[in-house]
Residue frames as qw, qx, qy, qz and C-alpha x, y, z in Angstrom:
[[0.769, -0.102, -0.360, 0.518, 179.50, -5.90, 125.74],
 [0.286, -0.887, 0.151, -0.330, 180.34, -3.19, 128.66],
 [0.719, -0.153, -0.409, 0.540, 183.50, -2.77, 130.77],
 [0.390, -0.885, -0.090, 0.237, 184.59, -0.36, 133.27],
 [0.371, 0.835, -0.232, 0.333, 186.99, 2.33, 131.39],
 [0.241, -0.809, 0.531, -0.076, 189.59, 1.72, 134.50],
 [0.904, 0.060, 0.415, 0.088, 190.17, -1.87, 132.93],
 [0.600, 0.766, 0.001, 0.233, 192.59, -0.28, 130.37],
 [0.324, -0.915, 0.236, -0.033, 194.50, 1.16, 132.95],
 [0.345, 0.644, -0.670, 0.135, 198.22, 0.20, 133.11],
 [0.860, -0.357, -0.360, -0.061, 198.53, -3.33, 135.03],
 [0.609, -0.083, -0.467, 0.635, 201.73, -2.21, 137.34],
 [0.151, -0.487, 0.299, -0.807, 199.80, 1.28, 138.59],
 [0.252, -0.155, -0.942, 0.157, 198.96, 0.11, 141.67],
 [0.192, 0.401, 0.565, -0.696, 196.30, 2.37, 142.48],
 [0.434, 0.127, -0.261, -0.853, 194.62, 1.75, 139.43],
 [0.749, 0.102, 0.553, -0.350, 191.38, -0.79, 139.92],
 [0.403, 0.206, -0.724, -0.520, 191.36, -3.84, 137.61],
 [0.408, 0.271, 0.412, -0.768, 187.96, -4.47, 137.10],
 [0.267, 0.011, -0.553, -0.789, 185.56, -5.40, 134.10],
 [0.571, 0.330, 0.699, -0.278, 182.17, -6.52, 133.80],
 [0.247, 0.191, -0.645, -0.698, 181.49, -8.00, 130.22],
 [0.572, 0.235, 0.453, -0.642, 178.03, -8.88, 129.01],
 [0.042, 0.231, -0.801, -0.550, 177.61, -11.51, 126.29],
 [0.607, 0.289, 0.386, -0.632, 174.35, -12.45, 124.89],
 [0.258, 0.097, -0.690, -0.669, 173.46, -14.98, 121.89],
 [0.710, -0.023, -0.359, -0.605, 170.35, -17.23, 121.22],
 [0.739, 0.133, -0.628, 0.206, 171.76, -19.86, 123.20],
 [0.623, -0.314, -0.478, 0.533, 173.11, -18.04, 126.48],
 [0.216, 0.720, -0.176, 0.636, 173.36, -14.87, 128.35],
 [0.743, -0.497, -0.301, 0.331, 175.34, -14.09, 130.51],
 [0.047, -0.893, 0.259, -0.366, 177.19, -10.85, 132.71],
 [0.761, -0.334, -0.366, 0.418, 180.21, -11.33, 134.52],
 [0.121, -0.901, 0.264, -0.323, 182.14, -8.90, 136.67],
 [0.901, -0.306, -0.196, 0.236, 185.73, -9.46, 138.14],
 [0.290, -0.921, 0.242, -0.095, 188.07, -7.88, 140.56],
 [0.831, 0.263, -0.466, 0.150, 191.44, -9.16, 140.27],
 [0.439, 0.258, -0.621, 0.596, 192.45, -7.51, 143.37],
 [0.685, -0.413, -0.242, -0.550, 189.55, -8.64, 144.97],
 [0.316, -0.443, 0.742, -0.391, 189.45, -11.22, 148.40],
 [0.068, 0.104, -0.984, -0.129, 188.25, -13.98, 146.62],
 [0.354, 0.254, 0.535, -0.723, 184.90, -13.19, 147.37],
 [0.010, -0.251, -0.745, -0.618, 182.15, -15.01, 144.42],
 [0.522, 0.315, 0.524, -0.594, 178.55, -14.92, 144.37],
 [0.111, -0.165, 0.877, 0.437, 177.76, -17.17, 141.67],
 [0.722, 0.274, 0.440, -0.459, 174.37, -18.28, 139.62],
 [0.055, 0.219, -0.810, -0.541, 175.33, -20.11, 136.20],
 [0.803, 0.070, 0.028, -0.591, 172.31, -22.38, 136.48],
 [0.873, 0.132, -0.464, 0.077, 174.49, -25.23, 136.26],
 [0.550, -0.787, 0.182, -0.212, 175.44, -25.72, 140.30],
 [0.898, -0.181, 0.121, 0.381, 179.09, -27.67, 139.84],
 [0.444, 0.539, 0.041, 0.714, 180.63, -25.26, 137.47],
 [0.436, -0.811, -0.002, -0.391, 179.28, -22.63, 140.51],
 [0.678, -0.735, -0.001, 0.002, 181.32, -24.71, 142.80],
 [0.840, 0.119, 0.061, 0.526, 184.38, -24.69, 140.69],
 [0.072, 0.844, 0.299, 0.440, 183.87, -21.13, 139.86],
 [0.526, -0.814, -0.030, -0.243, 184.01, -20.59, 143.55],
 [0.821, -0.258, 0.185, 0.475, 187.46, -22.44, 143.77],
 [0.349, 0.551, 0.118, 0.748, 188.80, -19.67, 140.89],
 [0.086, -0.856, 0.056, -0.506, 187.69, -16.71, 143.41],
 [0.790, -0.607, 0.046, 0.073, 188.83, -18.27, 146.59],
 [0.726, -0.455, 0.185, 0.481, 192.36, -19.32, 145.83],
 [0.609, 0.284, 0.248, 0.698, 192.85, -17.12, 143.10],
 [0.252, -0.453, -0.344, 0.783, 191.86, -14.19, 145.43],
 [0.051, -0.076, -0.644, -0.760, 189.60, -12.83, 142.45],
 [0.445, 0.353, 0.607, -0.555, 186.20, -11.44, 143.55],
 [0.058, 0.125, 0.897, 0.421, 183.51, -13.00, 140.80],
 [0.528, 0.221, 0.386, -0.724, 180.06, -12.08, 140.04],
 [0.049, -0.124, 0.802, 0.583, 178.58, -14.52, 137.76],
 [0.481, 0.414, 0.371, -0.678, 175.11, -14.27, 136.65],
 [0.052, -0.104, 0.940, 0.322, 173.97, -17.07, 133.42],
 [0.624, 0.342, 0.485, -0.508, 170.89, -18.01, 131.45],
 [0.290, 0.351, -0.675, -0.581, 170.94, -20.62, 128.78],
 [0.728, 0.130, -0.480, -0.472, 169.75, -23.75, 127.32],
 [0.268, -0.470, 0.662, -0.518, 169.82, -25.75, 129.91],
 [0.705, -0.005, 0.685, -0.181, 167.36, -28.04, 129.50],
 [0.793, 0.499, -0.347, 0.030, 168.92, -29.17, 126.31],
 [0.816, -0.468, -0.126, 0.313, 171.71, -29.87, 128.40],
 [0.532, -0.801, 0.007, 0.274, 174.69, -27.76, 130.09],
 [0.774, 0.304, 0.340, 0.440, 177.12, -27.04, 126.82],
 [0.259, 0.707, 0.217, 0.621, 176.44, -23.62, 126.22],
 [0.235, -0.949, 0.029, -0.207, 176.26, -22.24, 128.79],
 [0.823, -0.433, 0.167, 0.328, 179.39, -24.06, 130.35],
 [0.693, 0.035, 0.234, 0.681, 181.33, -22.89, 127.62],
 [0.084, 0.780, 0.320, 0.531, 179.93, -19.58, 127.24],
 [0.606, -0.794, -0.012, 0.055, 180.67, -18.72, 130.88],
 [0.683, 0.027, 0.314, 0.659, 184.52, -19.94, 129.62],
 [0.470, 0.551, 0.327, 0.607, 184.21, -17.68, 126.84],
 [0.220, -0.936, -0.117, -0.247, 182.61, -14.31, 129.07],
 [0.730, -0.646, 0.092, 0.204, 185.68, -14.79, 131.76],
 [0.574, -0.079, 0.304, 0.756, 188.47, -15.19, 129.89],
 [0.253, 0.693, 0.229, 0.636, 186.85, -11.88, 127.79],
 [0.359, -0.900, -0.053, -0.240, 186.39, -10.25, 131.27],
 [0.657, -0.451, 0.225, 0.561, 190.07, -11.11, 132.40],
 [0.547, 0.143, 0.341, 0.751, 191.63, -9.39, 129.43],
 [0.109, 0.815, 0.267, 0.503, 190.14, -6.37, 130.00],
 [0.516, -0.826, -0.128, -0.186, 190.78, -6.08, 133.18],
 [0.798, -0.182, 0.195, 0.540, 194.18, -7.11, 132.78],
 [0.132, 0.889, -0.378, -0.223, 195.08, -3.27, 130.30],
 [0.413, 0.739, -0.522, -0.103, 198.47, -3.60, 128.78],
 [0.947, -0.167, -0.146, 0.233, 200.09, -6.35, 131.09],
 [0.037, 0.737, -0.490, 0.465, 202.78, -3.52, 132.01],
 [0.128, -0.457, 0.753, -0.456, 204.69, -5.08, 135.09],
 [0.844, -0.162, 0.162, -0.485, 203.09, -8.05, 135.49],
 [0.448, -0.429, 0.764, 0.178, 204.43, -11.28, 136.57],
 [0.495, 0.454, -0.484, -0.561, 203.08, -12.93, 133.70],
 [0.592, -0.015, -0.796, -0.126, 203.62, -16.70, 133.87],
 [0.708, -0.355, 0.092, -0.604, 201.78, -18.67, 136.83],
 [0.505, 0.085, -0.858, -0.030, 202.17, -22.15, 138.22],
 [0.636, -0.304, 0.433, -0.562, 200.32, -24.44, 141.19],
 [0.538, 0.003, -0.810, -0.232, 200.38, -27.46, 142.31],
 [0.435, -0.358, 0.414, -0.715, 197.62, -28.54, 144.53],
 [0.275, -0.008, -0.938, -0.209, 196.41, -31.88, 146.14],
 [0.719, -0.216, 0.112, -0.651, 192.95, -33.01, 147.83],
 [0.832, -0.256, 0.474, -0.136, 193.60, -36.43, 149.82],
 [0.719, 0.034, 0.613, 0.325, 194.45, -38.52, 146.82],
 [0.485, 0.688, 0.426, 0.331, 194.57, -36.32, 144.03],
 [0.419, -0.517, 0.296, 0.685, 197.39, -33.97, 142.69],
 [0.652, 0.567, 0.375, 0.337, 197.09, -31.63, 139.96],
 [0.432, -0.418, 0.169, 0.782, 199.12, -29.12, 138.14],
 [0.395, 0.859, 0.324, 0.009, 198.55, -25.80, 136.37],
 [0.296, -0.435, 0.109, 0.844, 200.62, -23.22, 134.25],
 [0.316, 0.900, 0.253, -0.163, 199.52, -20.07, 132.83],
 [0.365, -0.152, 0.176, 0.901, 201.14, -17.55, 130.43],
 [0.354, 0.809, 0.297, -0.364, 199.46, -14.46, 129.58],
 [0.596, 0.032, 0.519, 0.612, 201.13, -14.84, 126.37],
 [0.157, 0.517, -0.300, -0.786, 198.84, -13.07, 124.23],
 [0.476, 0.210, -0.746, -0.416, 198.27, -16.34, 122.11],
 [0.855, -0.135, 0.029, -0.500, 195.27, -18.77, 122.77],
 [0.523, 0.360, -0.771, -0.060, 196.61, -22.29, 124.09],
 [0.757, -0.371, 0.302, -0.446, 195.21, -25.01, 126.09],
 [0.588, 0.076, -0.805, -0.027, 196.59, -28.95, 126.96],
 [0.539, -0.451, 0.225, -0.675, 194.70, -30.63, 129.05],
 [0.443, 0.283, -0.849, 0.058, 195.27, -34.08, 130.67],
 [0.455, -0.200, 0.390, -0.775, 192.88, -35.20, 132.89],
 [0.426, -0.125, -0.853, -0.275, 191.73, -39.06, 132.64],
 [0.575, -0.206, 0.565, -0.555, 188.72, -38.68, 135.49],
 [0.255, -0.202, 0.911, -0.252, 187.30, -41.62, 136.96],
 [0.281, 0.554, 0.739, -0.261, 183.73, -41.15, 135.86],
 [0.237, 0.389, 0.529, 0.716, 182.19, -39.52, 133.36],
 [0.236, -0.792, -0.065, -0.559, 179.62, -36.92, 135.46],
 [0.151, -0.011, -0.585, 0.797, 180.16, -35.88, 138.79],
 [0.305, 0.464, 0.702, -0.446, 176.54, -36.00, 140.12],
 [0.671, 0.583, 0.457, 0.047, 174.90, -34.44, 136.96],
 [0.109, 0.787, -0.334, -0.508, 177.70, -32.42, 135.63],
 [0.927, 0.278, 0.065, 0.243, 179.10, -34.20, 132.45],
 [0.660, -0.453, 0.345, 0.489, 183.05, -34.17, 132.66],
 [0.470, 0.421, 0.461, 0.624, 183.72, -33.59, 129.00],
 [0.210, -0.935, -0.284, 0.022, 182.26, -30.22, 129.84],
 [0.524, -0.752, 0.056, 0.395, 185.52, -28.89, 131.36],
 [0.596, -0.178, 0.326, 0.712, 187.72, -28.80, 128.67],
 [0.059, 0.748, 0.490, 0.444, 184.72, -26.60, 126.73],
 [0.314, -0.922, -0.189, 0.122, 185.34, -24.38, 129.81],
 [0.713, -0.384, 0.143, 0.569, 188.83, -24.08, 129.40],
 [0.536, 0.290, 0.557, 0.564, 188.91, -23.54, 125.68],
 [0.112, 0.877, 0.365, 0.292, 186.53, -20.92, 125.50],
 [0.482, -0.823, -0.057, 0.295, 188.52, -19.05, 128.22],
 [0.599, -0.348, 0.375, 0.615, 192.07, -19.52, 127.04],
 [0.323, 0.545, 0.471, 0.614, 190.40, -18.40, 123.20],
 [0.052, 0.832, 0.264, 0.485, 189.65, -15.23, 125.00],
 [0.382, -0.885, 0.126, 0.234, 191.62, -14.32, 127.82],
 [0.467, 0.816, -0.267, 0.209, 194.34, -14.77, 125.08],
 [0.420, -0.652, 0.625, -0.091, 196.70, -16.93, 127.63],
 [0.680, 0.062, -0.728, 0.062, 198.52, -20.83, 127.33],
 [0.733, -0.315, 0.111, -0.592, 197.36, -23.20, 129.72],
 [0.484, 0.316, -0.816, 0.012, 198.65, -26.37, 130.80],
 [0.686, -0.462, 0.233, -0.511, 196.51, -28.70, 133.03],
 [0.542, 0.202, -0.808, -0.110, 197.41, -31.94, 134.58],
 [0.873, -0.406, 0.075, -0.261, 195.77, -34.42, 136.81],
 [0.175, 0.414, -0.875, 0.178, 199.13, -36.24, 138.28],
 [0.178, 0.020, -0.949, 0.260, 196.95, -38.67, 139.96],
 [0.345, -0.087, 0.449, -0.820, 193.49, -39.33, 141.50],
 [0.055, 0.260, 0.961, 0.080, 190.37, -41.70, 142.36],
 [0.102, 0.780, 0.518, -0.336, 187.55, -39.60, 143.30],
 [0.262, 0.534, 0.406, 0.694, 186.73, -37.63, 139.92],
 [0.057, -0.931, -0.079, -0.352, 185.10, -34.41, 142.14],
 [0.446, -0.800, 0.266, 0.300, 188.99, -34.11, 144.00],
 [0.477, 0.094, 0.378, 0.788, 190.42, -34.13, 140.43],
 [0.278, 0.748, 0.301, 0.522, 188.07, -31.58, 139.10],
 [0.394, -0.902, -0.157, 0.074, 188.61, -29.59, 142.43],
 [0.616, -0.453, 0.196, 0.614, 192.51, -29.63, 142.47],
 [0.535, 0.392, 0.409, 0.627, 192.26, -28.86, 138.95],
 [0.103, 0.798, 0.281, 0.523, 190.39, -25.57, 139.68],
 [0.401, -0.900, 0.063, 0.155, 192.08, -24.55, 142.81],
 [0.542, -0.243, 0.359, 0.720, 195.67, -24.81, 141.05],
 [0.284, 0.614, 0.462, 0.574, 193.91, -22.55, 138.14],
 [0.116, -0.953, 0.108, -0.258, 193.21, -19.49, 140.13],
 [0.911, -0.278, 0.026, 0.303, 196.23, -20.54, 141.93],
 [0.749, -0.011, 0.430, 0.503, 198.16, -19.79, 138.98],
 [0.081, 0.830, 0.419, 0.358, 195.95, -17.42, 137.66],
 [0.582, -0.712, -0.177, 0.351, 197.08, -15.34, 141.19],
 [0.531, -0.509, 0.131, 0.665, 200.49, -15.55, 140.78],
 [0.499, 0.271, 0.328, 0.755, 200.63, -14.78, 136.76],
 [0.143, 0.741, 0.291, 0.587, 198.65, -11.57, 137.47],
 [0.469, -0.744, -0.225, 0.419, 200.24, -10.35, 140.37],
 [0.424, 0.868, -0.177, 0.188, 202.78, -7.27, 139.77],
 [0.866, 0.135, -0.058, 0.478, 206.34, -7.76, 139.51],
 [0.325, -0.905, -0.072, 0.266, 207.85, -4.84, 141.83],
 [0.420, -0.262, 0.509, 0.704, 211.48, -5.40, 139.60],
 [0.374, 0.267, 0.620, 0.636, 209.52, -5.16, 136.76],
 [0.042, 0.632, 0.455, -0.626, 207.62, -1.77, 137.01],
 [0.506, 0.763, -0.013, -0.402, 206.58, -0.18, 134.02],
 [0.046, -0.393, 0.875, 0.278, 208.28, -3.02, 131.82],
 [0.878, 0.099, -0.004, -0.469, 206.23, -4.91, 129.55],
 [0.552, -0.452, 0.698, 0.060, 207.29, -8.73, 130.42],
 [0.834, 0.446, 0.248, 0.211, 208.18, -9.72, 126.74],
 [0.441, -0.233, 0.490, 0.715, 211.30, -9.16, 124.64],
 [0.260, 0.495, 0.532, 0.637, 208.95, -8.54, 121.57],
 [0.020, 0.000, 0.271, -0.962, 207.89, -5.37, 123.91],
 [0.633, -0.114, 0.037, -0.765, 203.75, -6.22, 123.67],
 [0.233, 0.053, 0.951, -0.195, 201.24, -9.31, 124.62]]
């Protein structure tokens, strides 16, 4: 595993880059990401599994979060590992790149819709691994992605960016404009919880004084 040493940095200096790139390798998957949180949303994406790419690509867009994501796994067993391994690398590359959480807004929300479909995210960079997820799609794959899939993405994340997570699908027919709303209200949310809090400058946002 490698990050960039300015990923430690306090999250409310604003002239300090937050950055990592974390490398994770097992028998199963490897994979390098790299992410800018105060990036322009900019991805460039290869997982080997081309939906999760186009969600992916909904996280850098509206969650203004430039992405490199580079991925080699088991694939033709089918799309498990690496889907959740990609989960697992991100959320390890957000929490580095996130440092102390000094001044940061911390919590996150979005709600976003796509014609018929309406979903809702909140984040906390708590510190403490938590995910509910509520999503009844319509179908079971979106062309060959299997659905079940997603909450493996989640999980692994939230177990390692160390955040709670709350997803709902309020509504939808067409299963790829639930998974879409779902992942544009995630970086959404993602956005707001890691923007800095100008009131809250050097102030870690907890009473217990750490995350």
């Amino acid at each position: 595993m490698s990050s960039n040493p300015s990923a430690t940095k306090s999250a409310d200096n604003a002239t300090a880059p937050r950055r990592a790139t974390v490398t994770r390798n097992t028998k199963e998957t490897q994979i390098t990401v790299t992410i800018d949180l105060d990036g322009t949303g900019v991805a460039n994406l290869d997982s080997g599994v081309p939906f999760l790419d186009h969600m992916i690509d909904q996280i850098a867009r509206h969650g203004m979060i430039d992405i490199t994501l580079k991925a080699t796994g088991d694939t033709h067993i089918d799309d498990h590992h690496t889907v959740e391994d990609v989960g697992i690398t991100l959320g390890q590359a957000l929490t580095q790149a996130l440092g102390d959480k000094v001044g940061l807004t911390r919590y996150g929300h979005a709600y976003v819709p796509l014609d018929e479909a309406l979903s809702r995210v909140v984040i906390d960079l708590s510190g403490r691994p938590g995910l509910t997820m509520k999503v009844d799609f319509t179908r079971s794959r979106i062309a060959e992605f299997d659905v079940d899939l997603f909450i493996e993405f989640f999980q692994g994340f939230v177990n390692h960016a160390l955040c709670t997570l709350h997803i709902d699908n309020l509504r939808g027919v067409n299963a790829h404009h639930q998974a879409e709303t779902v992942f544009k209200a995630f970086g959404r949310a993602l956005r707001m919880a890691c923007t800095a809090d100008p009131r809250a400058a050097g102030i870690m946002p907890s009473t217990k004084g750490s995350l």
